[in-house]
C-alpha positions as CSV (number, residue, x, y, z in Angstrom):
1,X,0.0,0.0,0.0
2,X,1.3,3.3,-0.7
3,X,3.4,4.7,2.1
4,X,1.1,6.5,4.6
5,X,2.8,10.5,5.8
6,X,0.3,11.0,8.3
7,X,0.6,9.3,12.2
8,X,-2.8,7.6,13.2
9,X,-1.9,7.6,16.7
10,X,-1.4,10.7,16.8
11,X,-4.4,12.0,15.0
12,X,-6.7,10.0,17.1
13,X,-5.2,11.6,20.1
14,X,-5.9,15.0,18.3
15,X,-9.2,14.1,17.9
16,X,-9.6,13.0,21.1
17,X,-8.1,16.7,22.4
18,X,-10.2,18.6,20.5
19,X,-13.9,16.6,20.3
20,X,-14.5,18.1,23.9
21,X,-14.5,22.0,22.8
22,X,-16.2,21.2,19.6
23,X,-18.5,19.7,21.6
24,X,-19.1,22.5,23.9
25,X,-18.8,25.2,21.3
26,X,-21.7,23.5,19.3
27,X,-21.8,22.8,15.5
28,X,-22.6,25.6,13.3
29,X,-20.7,28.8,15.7
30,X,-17.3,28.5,14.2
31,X,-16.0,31.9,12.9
32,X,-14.0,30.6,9.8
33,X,-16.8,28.0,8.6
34,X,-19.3,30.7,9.1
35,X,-17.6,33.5,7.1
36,X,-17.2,31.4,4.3
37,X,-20.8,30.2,4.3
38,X,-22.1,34.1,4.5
39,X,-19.6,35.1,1.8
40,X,-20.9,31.7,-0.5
41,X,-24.6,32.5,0.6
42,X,-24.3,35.5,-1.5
43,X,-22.8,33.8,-4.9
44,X,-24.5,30.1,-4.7
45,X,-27.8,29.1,-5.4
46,X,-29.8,29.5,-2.0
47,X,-31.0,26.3,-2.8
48,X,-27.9,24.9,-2.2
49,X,-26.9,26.8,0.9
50,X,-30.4,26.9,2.5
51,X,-28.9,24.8,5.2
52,X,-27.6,27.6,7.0
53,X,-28.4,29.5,10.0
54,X,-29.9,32.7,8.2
55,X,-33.0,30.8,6.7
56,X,-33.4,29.1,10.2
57,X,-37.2,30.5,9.9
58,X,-37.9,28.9,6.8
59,X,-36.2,25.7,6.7
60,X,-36.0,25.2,10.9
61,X,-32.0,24.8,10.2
62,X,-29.9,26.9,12.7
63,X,-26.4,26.4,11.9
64,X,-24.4,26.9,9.6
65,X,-22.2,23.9,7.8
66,X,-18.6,23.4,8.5
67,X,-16.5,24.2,5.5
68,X,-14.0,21.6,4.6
69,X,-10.5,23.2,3.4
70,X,-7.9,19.8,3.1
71,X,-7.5,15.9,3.6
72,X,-5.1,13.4,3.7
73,X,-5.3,9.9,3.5
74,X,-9.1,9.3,5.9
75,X,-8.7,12.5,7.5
76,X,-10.6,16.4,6.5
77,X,-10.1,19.4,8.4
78,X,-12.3,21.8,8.2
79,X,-11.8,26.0,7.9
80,X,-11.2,25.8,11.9
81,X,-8.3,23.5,11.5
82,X,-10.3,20.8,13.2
83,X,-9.6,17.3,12.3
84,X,-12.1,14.3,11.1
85,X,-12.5,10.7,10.4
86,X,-14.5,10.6,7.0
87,X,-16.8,7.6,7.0
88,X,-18.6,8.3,4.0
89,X,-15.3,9.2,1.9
90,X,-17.4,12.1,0.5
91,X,-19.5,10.2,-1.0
92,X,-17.8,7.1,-1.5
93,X,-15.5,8.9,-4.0
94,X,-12.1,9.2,-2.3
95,X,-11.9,5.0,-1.6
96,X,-8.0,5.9,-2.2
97,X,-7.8,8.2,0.4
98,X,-8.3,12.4,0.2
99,X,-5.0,13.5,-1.9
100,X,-3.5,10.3,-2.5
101,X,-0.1,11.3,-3.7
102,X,0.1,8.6,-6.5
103,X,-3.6,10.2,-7.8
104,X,-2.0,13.6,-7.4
105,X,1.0,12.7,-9.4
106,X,-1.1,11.4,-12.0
107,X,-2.9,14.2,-12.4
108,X,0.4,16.8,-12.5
109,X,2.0,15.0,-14.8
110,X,-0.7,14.3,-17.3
111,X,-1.7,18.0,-17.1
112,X,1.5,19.3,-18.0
113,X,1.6,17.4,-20.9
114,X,-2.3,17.6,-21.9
115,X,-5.2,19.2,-20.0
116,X,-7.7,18.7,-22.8
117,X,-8.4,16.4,-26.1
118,X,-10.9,16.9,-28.8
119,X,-13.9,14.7,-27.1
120,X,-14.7,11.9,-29.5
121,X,-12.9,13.6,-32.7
122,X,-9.6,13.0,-32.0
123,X,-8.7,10.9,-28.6
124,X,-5.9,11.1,-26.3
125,X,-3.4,8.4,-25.8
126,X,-4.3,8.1,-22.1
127,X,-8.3,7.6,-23.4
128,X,-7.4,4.4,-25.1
129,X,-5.2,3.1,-22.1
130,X,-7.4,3.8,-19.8
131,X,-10.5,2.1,-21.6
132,X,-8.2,-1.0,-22.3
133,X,-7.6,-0.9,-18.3
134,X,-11.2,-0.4,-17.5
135,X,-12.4,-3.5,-20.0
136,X,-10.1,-6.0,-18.4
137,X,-11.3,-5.3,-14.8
138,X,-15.4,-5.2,-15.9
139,X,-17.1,-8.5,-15.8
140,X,-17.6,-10.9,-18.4
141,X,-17.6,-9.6,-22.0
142,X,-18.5,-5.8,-21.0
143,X,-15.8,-4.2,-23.2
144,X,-17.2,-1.0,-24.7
145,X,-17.5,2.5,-23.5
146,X,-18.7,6.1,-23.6
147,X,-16.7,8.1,-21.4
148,X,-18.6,11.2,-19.0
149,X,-19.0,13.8,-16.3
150,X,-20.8,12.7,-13.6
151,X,-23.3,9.4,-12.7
152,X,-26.0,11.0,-13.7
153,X,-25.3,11.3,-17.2
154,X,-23.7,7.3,-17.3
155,X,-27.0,6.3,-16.4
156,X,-28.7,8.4,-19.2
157,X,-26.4,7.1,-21.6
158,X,-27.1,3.8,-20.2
159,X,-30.5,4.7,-21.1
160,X,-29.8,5.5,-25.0
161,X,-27.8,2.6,-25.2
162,X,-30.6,0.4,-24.1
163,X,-33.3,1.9,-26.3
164,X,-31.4,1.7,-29.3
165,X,-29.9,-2.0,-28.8
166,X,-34.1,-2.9,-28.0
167,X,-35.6,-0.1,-30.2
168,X,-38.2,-0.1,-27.0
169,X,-38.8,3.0,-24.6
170,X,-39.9,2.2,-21.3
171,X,-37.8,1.0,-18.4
172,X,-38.3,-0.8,-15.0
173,X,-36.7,0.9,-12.0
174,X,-36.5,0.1,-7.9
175,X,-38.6,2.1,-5.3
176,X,-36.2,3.8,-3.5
177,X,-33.1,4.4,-6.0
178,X,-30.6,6.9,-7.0
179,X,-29.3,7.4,-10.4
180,X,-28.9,10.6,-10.1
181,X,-31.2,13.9,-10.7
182,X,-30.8,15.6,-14.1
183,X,-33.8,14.9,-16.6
184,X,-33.4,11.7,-17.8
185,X,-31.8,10.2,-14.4
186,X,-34.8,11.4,-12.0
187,X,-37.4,9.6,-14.5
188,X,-35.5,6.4,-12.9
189,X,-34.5,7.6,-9.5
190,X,-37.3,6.3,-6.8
191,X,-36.1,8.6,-4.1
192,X,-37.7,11.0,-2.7
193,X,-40.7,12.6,-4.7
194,X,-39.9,15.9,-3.7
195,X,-37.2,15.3,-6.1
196,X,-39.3,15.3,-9.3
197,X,-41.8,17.4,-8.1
198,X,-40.9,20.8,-9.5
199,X,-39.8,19.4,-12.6
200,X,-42.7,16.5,-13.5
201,X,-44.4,17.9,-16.6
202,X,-40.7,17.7,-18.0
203,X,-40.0,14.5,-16.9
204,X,-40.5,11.1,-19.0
205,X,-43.2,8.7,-17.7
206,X,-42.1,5.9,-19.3
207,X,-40.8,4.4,-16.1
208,X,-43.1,1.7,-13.6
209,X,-41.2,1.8,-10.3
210,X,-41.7,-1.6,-8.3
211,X,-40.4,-2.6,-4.9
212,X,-36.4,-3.5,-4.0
213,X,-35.8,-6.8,-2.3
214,X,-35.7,-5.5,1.3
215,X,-36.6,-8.0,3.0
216,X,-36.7,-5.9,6.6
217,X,-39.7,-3.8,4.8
218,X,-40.9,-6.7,2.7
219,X,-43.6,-5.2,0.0
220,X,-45.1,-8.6,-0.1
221,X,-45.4,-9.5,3.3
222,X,-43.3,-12.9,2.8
223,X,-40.6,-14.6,5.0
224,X,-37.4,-14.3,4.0
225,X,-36.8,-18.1,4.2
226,X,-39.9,-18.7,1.7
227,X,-40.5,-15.7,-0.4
228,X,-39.1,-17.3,-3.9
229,X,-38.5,-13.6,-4.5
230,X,-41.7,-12.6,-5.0
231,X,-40.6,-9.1,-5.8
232,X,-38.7,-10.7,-8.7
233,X,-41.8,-12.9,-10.0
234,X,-44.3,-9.7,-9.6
235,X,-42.0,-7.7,-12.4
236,X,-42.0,-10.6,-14.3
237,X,-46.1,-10.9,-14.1
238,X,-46.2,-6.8,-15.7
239,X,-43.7,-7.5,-18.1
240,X,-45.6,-10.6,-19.5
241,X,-49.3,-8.8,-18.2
242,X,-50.9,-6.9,-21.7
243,X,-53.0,-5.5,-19.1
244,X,-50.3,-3.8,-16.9
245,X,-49.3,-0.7,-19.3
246,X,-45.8,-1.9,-18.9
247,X,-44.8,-3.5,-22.3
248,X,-42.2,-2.3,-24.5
249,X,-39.7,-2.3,-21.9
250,X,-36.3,-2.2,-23.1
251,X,-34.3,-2.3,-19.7
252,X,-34.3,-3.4,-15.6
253,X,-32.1,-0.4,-14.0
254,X,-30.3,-1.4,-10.5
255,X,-28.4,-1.0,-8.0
256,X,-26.9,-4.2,-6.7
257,X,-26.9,-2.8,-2.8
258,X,-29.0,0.3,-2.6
259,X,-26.7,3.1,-1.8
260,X,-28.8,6.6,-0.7
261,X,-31.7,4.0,-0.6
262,X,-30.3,3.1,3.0
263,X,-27.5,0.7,1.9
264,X,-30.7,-1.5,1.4
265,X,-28.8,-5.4,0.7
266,X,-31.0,-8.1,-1.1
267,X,-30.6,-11.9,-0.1
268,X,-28.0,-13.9,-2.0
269,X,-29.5,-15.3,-5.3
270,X,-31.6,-12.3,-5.7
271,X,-29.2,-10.2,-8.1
272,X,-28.8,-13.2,-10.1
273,X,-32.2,-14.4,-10.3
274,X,-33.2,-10.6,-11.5
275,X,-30.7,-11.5,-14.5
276,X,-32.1,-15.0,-15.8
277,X,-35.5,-13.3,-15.4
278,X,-34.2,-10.3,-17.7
279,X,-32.9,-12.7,-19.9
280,X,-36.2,-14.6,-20.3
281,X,-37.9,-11.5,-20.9
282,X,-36.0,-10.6,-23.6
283,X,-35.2,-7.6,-21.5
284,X,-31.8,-5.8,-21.1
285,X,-29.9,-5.5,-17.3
286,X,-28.4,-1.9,-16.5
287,X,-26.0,-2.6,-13.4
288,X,-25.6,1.2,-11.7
289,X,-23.0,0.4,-9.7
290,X,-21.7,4.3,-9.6
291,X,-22.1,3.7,-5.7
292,X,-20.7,0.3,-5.4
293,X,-17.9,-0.3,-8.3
294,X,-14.1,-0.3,-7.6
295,X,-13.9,-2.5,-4.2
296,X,-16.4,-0.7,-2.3
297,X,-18.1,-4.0,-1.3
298,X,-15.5,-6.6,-0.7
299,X,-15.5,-7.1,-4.7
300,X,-14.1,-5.2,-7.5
301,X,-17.9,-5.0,-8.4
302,X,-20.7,-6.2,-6.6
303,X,-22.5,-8.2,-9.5
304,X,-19.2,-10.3,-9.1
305,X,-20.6,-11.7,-5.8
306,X,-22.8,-13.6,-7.8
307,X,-21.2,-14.1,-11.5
308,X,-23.3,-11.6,-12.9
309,X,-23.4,-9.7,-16.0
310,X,-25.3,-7.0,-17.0
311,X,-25.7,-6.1,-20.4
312,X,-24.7,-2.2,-19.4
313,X,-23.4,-0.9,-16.6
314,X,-22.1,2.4,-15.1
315,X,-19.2,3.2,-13.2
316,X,-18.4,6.7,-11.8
317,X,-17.1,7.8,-8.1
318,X,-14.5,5.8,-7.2
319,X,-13.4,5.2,-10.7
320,X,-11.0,8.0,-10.3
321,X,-11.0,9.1,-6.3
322,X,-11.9,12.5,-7.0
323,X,-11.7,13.7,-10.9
324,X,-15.2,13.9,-12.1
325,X,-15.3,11.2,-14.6
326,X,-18.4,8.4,-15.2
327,X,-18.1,5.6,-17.8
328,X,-21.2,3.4,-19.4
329,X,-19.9,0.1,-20.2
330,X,-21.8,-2.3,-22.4
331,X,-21.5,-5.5,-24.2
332,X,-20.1,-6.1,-27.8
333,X,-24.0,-7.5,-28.5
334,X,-25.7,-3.9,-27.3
335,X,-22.5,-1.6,-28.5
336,X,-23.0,-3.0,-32.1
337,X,-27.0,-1.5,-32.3
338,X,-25.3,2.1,-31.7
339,X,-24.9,3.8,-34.7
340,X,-22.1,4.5,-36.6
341,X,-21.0,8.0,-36.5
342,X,-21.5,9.1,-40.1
343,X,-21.5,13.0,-39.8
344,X,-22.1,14.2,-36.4
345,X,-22.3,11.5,-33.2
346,X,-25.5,11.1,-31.8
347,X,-24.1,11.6,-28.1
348,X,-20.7,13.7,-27.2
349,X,-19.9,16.4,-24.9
350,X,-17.0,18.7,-25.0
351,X,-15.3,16.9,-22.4
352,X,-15.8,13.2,-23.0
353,X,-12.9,11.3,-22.3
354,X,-10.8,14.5,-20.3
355,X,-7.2,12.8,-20.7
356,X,-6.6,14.1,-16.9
357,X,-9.4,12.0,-15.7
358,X,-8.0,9.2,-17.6
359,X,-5.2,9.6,-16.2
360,X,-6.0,9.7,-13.1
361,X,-8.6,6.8,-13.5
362,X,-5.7,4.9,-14.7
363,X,-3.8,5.0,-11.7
364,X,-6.7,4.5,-9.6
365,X,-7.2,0.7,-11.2
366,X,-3.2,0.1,-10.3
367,X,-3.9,1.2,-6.6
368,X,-7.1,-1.1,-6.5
369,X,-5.2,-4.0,-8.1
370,X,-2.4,-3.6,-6.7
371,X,-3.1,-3.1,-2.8
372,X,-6.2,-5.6,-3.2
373,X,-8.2,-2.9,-1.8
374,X,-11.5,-5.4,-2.5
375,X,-9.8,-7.9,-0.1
376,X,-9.7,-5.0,2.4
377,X,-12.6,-3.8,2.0
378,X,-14.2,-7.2,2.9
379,X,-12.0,-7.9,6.0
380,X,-12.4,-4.3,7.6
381,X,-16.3,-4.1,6.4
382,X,-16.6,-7.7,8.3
383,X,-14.9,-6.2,11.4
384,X,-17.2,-3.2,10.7
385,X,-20.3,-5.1,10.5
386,X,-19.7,-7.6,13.4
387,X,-19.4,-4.1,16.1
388,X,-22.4,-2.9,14.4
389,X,-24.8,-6.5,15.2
390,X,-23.4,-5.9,18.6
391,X,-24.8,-2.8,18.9
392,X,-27.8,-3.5,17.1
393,X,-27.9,-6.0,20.6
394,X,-27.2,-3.0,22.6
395,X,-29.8,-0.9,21.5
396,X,-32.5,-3.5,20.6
397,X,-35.3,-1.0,21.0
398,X,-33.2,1.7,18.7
399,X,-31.3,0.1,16.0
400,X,-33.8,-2.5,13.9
401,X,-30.7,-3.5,11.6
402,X,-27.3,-3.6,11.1
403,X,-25.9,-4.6,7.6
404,X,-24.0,-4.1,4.8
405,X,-21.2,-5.7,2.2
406,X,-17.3,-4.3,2.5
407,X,-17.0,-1.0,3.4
408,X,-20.5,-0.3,2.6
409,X,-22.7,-0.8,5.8
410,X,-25.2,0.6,8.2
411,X,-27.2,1.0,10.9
412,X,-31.3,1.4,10.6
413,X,-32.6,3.6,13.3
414,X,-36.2,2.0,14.2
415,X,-38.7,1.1,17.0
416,X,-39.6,-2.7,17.2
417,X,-42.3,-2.4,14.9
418,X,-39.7,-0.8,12.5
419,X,-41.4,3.1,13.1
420,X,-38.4,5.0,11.8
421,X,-36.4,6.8,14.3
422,X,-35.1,10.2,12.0
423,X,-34.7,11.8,14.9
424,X,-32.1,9.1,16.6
425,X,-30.4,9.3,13.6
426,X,-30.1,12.7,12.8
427,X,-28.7,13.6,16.6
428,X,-26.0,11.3,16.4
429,X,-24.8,12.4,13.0
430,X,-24.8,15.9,14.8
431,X,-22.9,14.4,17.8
432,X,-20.6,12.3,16.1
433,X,-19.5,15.3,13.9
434,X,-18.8,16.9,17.0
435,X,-16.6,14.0,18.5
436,X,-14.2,13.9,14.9
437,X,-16.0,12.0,12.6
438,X,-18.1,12.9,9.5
439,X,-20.9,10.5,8.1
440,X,-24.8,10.9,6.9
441,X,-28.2,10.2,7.1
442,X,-29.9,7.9,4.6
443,X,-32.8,6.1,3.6
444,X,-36.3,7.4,2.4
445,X,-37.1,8.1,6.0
446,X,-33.4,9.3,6.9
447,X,-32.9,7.3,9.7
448,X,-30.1,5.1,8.2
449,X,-27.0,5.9,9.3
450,X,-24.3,4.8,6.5
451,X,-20.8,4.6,6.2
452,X,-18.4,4.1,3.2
453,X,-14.8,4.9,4.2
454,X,-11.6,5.1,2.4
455,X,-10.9,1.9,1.2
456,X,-8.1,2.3,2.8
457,X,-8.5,3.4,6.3
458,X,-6.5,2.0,9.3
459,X,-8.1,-0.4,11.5
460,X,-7.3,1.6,14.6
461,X,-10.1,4.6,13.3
462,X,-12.6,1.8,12.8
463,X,-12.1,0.6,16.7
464,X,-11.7,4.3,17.5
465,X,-15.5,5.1,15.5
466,X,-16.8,2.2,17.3
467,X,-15.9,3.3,20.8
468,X,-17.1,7.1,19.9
469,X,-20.3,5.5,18.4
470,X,-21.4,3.8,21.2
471,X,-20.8,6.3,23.5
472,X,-22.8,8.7,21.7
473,X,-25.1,5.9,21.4
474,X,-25.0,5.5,25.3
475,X,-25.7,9.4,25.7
476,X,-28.7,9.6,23.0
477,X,-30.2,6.2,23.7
């Protein structure tokens, strides 16, 4: 693994110095974090820095954020200088660690030689290595790809691809999911209505949303021991119903763990029964594994746990550890229905294939490879996972589940009858913030605490969360 700068001892003790003033002081008061919020207030969207203390009347919010200025490794500090543990690894982006000086590196040296190529006109030599890179590590025959910005747009290329490989329209989606919220994403996404809301007469209807295999919240009432996936067998009744105003379905779109859904993990068999049932319905399988690709749950992606293949799938976050850069990858059988670009293509973008990105996408596989972060991933997520069913025996009449896959797992804040506990959760994201570590709410009901650290944090801030966590636990419970 690359050679670590930074002392963990001594930045737990630091954090263990400083977690009693920050907890006195109260989040939202520091002078630094708060400048910069007023200053950003008056040149951001208020829509985007509503969470703040000046709109405390409108939205009941009375604090302002902290305001992160550098990382290294699993640590942030914010504008204070205060340090934290990131558990969510901003998103489950920086799996390689904030600054990773290999990533860094990557990206210096590819910028001083090329900043920017002509999109799909006239590639970069670090475009074609890094798509041979990314077709050797993608399952099965999944060898083609259309290089982008963000997750949102893989999916909507995803999208395109599958209606022109099926020359169909509609698509099936999970209750629940995230793939992302421009246009064409949040006529997928199942999460959170309020979402689509302001934008529905724009948004394409062509999408039937049915329920996720979670078995805690079964739609179906079943057992988990004897439900045969029914979830499974009710899409395949509206796909083969004339009567159900779902036909001409060209694609399934999933998430193999839901990640904003709540980290929401179906029963083995499941993913792999959704894929023989696409595949007797004539019906293509879009993997969005933007959330879960490159190691994040014990394997390099999580249709590997069960030998699947989609016929599309899209990659993004940790595909690079920081450099906005998303990739759509398809088999040779759906790539060959895309049409040959004749004049203009059909779908580019100014920036498609950024050779920095590839760059630094490129060295981001080595790392993975190389320091078998999937293999380390599994055996700290295990570690992870065991504290959190000991807790979840703790706290029996707070915490209804504990689970997860590799460094993907959570806790789900609920009463014995599973009435969703927000307001557990929500305090002890505010108190663990103020004891060092940073991590957040999730779930359609937000009381799902997740976590999805740096692939490669050090077991000793994994004990040291623990011990904070049920401690805060102890004081909220």
């Amino acid at each position: 693994m690359t050679n670590r700068k930074i002392d963990i001892s001594s930045m737990i003790d630091e954090i263990r110095k400083t977690t009693p003033a920050r907890r006195e002081q109260g989040y939202g008061t520091a002078s630094a974090s708060t400048a910069y919020i007023d200053d950003l207030a008056r040149v951001e969207c208020a829509g985007l820095t509503a969470r703040r203390a000046r709109f405390d009347g409108e939205i009941g919010v009375d604090r302002d954020p902290i305001v992160l200025a550098r990382g290294d490794g699993e640590f942030l500090w914010d504008a204070e200088g205060n340090p934290y543990i990131d558990m969510g690894a901003c998103f489950a982006v920086a799996a390689y660690g904030h600054a990773n000086p290999e990533l860094v590196d990557a990206l210096d040296a590819q910028a001083h030689k090329l900043m920017h190529g002509m999109g799909d006109v006239y590639p970069t030599d670090t475009k074609v290595s890094f798509l041979k890179a990314l077709a050797q590590i993608a399952p099965g025959n999944l060898s083609g790809a259309l290089l982008s910005q963000s997750g949102a747009e893989a999916v909507e290329t995803a999208m395109k691809m599958a209606q022109m490989a099926t020359k169909r329209s509609r698509f099936i989606a999970f209750e629940s999911s995230y793939h992302g919220l421009s246009y064409g994403a949040l006529s997928v996404t199942g999460h959170q209505d309020s979402f689509k809301q302001p934008f529905a007469a724009r948004i394409c209807q062509q999408t039937t949303h049915v329920p996720y295999a979670n078995c805690l919240h079964c739609a179906f009432s079943q057992k988990p021991e004897s439900c045969e996936f029914a979830c499974i067998r009710h899409i395949e009744r509206i796909l083969r119903s004339p009567a159900s105003g779902t036909t001409d379905v060209a694609a399934v779109i999933v998430e193999p763990i839901q990640g904003r859904g709540g980290d929401v993990v179906p029963p083995k068999g499941w993913l792999r029964a959704l894929r023989d049932m696409c595949t007797r319905n004539d019906v293509l399988l879009i993997a969005d594994e933007i959330y879960t690709g490159f190691g994040r749950t014990g394997e390099c992606f999580a249709c590997n746990a069960e030998g699947v293949v989609p016929d599309i799938m899209c990659l993004g976050k940790a595909m690079t550890g920081g450099f906005p850069l998303s990739a759509t990858i398809a088999t040779p059988e759906v790539l060959a229905k895309w049409p040959l670009n004749t004049t203009e293509a059909i779908h580019t973008s100014t920036f498609l294939g950024n050779p920095m990105g590839c760059a630094v996408g490129l060295k981001a596989i080595e790392i993975l490879q190389r320091d078998a972060l999937p293999d380390r991933a599994k055996r700290e997520g295990d570690y992870l996972l065991g504290q959190f069913k000991r807790l979840q025996s703790l706290f029996p009449n707070h915490i209804a589940d504990a689970r997860g896959r590799g460094l993907m797992v959570a806790l789900e804040f609920a009463t014995p009858k599973l009435e969703p506990l927000t307001d557990i959760a929500l305090k002890l994201v505010d108190d663990m913030r103020d004891r060092g570590f940073i991590l957040l709410p999730s779930g359609p009901h937000g009381n799902v605490i997740s976590l999805a650290p740096p692939l490669i944090i050090a077991h000793e801030c994994l004990a040291f969360f623990v011990e904070q966590l049920e401690a805060s636990l102890s004081e909220i419970c």
